[in-house]
C-alpha positions in Angstrom: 0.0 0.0 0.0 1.4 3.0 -1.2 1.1 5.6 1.8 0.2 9.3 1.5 1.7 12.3 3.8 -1.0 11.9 6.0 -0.7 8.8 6.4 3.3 8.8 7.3 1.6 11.9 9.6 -0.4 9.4 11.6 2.8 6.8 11.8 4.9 9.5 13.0 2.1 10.4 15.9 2.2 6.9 17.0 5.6 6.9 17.2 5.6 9.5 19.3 3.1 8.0 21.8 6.1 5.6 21.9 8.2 8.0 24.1 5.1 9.0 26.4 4.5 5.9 27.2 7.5 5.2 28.9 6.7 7.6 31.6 3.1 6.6 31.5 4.3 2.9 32.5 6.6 3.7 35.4 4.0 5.1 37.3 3.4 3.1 40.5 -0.1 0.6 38.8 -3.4 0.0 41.1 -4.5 -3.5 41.8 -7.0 -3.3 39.3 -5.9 -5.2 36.5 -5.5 -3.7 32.8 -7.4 -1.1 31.7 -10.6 -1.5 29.2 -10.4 1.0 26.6 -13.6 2.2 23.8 -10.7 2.5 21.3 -9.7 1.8 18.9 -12.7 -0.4 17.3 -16.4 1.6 17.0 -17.7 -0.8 19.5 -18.0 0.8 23.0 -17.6 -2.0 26.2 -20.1 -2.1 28.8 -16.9 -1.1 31.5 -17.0 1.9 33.1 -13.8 3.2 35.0 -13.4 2.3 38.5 -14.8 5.0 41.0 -12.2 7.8 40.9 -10.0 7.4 38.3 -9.6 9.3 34.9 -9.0 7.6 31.8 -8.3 9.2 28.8 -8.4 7.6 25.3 -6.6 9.6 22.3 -4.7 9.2 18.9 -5.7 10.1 15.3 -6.8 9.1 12.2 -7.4 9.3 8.1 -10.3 8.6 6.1 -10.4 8.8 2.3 -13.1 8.3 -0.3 -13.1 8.8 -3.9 -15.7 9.3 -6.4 -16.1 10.9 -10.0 -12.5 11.8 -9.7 -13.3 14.1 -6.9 -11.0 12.7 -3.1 -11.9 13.8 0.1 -9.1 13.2 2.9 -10.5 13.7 6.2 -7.5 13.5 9.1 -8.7 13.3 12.5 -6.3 14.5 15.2 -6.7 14.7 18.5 -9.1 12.0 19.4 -9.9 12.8 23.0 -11.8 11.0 25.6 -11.8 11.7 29.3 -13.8 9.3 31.3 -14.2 9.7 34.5 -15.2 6.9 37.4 -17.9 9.0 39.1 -19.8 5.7 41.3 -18.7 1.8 41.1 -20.7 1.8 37.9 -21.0 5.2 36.2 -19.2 6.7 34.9 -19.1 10.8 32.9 -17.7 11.3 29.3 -16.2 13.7 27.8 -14.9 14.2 24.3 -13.9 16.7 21.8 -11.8 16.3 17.9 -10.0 18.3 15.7 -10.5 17.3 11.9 -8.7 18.4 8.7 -10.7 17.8 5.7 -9.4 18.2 2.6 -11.4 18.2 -1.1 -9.2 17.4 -4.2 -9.7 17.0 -8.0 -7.8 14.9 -10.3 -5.0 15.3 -7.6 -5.5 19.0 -7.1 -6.8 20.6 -4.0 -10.0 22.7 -4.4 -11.4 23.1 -0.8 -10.0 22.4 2.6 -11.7 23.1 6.2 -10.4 22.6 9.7 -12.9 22.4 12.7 -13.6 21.0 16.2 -16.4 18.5 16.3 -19.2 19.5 18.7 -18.2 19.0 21.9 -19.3 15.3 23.1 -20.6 15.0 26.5 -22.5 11.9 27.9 -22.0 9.0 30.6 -21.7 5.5 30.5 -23.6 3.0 33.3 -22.7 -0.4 33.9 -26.4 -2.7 34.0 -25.5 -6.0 34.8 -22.1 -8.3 34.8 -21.7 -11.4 33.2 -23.3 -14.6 34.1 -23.2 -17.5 32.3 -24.9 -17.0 28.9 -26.0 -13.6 30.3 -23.4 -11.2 28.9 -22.3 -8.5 30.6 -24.5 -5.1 30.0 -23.8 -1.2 29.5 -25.7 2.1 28.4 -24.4 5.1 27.1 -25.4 8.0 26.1 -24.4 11.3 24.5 -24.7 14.8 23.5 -23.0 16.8 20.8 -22.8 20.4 21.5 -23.3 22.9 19.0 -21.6 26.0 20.4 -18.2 24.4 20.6 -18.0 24.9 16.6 -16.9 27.6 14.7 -19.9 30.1 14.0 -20.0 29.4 10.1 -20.0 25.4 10.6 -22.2 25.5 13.9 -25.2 23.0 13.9 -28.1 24.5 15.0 -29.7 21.7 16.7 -27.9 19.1 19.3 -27.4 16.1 18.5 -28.3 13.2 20.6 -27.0 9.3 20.7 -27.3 6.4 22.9 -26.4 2.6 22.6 -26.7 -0.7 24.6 -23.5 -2.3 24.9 -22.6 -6.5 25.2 -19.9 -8.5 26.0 -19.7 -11.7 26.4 -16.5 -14.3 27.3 -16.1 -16.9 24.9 -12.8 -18.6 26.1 -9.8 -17.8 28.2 -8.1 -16.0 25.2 -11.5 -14.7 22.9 -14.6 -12.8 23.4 -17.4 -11.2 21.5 -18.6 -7.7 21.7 -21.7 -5.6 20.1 -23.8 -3.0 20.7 -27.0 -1.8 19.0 -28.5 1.9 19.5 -29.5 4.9 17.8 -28.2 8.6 16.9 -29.9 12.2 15.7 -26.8 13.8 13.9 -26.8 17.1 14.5 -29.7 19.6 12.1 -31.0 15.9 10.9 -34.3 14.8 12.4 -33.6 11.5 10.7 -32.6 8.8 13.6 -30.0 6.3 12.4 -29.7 3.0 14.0 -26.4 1.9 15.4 -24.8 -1.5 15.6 -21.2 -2.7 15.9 -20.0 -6.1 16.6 -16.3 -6.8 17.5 -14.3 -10.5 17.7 -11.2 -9.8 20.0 -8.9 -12.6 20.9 -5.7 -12.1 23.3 -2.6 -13.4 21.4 -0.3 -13.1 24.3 -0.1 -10.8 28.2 0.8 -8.3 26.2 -0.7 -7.9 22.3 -4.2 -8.5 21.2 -6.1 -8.2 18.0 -9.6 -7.8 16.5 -12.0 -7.9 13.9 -15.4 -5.7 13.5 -18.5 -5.4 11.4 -20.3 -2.2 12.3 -22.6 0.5 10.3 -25.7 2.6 10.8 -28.9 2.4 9.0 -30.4 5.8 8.2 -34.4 5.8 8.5 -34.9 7.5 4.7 -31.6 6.4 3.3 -29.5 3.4 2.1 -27.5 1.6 5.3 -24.0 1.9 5.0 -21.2 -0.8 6.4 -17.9 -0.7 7.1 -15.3 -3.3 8.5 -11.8 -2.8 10.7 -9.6 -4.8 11.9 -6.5 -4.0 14.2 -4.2 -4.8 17.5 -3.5 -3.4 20.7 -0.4 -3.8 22.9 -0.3 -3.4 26.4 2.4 -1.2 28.2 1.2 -1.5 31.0 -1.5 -2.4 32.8 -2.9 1.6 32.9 -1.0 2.0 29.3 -2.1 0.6 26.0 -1.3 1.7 22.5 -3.4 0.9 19.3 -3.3 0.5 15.6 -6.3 0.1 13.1 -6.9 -0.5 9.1 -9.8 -0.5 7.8 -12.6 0.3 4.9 -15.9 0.0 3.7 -18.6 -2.6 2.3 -20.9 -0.7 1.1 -19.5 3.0 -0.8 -18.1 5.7 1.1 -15.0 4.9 2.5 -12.0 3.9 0.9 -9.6 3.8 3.4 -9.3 4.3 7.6 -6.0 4.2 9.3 -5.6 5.2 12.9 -3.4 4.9 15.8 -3.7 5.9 19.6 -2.9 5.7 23.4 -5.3 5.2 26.2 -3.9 5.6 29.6 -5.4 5.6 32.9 -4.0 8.0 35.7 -2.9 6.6 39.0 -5.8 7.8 42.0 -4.5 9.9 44.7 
């Protein structure tokens, strides 16, 4: 695969999350056992983070799609999450992303725009743990603010998500994860119905991999279906780095590369 400047962008980011880790991983670990991240796949587990700790869940990544000779390059940077253990089983979300879109024809650039997404702010709840064929249940749920955009690219309405998520153990080394909801982009009155579902087997202590399905399927137009597939290696147990490749079934994306760092900070 023949990779683009954004692309060697993204490689040099993870490389640099590289060198923060090794600070990350000296810190003095909690008995809690490794952390559960919501990156870098679309599905979301049903985990929240223990009472009093802060996770926060970030890297970057490039989407491309072409059609009629006309690319769009969209490069995500900045990914953040902070999620923070407010009770045993809740826990408050907070996100916010920085994109670089870019519009090209026949190779030459025609239109570029840089924005923050609307500010994400939502909470996750843990339901019910895993028991026996019973998997293990979450909800979440979300706002997207408007004013956190730029006045000429501000929404005017909020937009509004929510999801159940699944998990459930299959073996010592494999599990299964899904979740199914629903989201109101932001001006659209149309609701889009959400559903992911993720195979994740544990090659060793330290590196994992997975595969996904996932899509949405708009009320008044087609459904659209994508696929990744990636791996994750642990630093620690508060310090895991990720790395993702993926595209779609159905049109609309060509390409998704993406790498990231989720850490969780020692309580005080």
């Amino acid at each position: 695969m023949k990779f683009n400047n954004y692309s060697k962008y993204i490689l040099s980011i993870a490389l640099g999350l590289v060198t923060t880790t090794t600070i990350l991983a000296q810190e003095q670990e909690e008995p809690l056992g490794a952390l559960i991240t919501d990156r870098p796949d679309a599905t979301e587990s049903p985990n929240a983070v223990p009472k009093g700790f802060i996770q926060v869940e970030t890297g970057a990544f490039l989407e491309t799609f072409e059609k009629n000779d006309i690319k769009t390059e969209d490069l995500t940077l900045n990914t953040m999450l902070f999620r923070y253990g407010l009770l045993d089983n809740l826990e408050l979300r907070l996100g916010w992303n920085y994109t670089d879109s870019t519009t090209k024809f026949e190779g030459t650039e025609i239109g570029s725009v840089t924005s923050f997404s609307p500010l994400l702010l939502g909470f996750k709840v843990g339901i019910a743990e895993e028991n026996g064929a019973m998997p293990e249940i979450g909800f979440l749920g979300h706002l997207n603010l408007p004013f956190s955009v730029k006045k000429e690219l501000r929404p005017q309405n909020t937009g509004v998500d929510f999801r159940f998520a699944f998990a459930h153990t299959l073996s010592e080394k494999s599990s299964l994860s899904y979740n199914i909801g629903a989201a109101w982009e932001n001006d659209s009155p149309e609701a889009a119905y959400l559903y992911t579902i993720s195979y994740g087997y544990s090659i060793c202590d330290k590196w994992g991999a997975y595969v996904e399905l996932y899509g949405d399927m708009p009320e008044n137009n087609k459904a659209n279906h994508l696929w990744d597939a990636g791996v994750t290696y642990l630093v620690s147990n508060n310090v895991q780095l990720d790395a993702t490749v993926g595209t779609s079934i159905t049109e609309g994306q060509d390409l998704l590369i993406s790498a990231g760092i989720s850490f969780r900070l020692p309580k005080k």
